[in-house]
C-alpha positions in Angstrom: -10.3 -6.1 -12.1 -12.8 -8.0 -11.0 -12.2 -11.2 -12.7 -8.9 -11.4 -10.2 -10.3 -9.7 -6.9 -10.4 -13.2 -5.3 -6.5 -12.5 -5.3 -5.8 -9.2 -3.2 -5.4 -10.7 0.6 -4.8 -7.1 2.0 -3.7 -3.7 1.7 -1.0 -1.2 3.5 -1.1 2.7 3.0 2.0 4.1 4.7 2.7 8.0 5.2 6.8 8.1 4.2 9.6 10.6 5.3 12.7 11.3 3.6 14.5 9.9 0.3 12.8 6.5 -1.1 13.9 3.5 -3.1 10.9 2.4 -4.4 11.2 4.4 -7.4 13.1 1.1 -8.7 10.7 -1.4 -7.6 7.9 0.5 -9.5 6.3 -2.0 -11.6 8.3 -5.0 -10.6 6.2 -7.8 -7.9 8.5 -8.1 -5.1 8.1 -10.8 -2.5 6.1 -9.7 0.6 9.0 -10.9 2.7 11.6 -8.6 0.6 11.1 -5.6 2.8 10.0 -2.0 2.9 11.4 0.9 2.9 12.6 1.7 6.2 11.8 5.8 6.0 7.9 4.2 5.8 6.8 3.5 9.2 3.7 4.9 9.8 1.2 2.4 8.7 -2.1 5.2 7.8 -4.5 2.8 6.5 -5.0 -1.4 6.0 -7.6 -3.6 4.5 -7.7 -7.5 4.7 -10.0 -9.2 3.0 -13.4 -9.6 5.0 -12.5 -5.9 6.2 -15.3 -2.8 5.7 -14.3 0.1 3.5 -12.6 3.3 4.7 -15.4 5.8 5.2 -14.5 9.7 5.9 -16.1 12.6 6.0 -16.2 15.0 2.6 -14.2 17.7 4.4 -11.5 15.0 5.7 -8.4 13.9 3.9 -5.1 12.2 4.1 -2.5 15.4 3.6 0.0 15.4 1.3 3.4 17.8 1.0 5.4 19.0 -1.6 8.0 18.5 1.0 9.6 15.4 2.6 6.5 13.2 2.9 5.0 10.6 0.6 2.8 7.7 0.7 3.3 4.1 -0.5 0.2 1.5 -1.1 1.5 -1.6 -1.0 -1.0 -4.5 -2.3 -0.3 -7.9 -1.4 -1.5 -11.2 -3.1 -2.4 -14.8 -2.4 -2.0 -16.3 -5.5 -0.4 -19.9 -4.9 -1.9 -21.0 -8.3 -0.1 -18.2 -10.5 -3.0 -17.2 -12.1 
């Protein structure tokens, strides 16, 4: 929204293997210093704030499975003011 954009400080796309436990942090802020999930450790994509968008060709992609893989975005804030 754009009325709190001024809040994102930077993004994280990670490609995931395995079993995850996000599933019970969906929907619930979690301190940026709480963690990740270990399986995710291949860091696909970032964006900080001052950073250019992602640009790809039409034909390219990020590949997704049915199998073991996944991806997580995690968002992270700089909201000191709780707004």
């Amino acid at each position: 929204q754009q009325a709190t954009r001024h809040l994102v400080h930077h993004l994280v796309l990670s490609e995931c293997d395995g079993a995850s436990h996000f599933g019970s942090l969906e929907g619930n802020p979690t301190p940026c210093n709480a963690g990740g999930d270990p399986n995710c450790r291949s860091v696909v994509y970032g964006w900080a704030v001052g950073g250019d968008a992602m640009q790809v060709p039409e034909v390219a992609g990020i590949p997704v499975t049915k199998d073991r893989h996944y991806y997580v975005l995690e968002i992270h804030y700089n909201n000191p003011d709780s707004e």
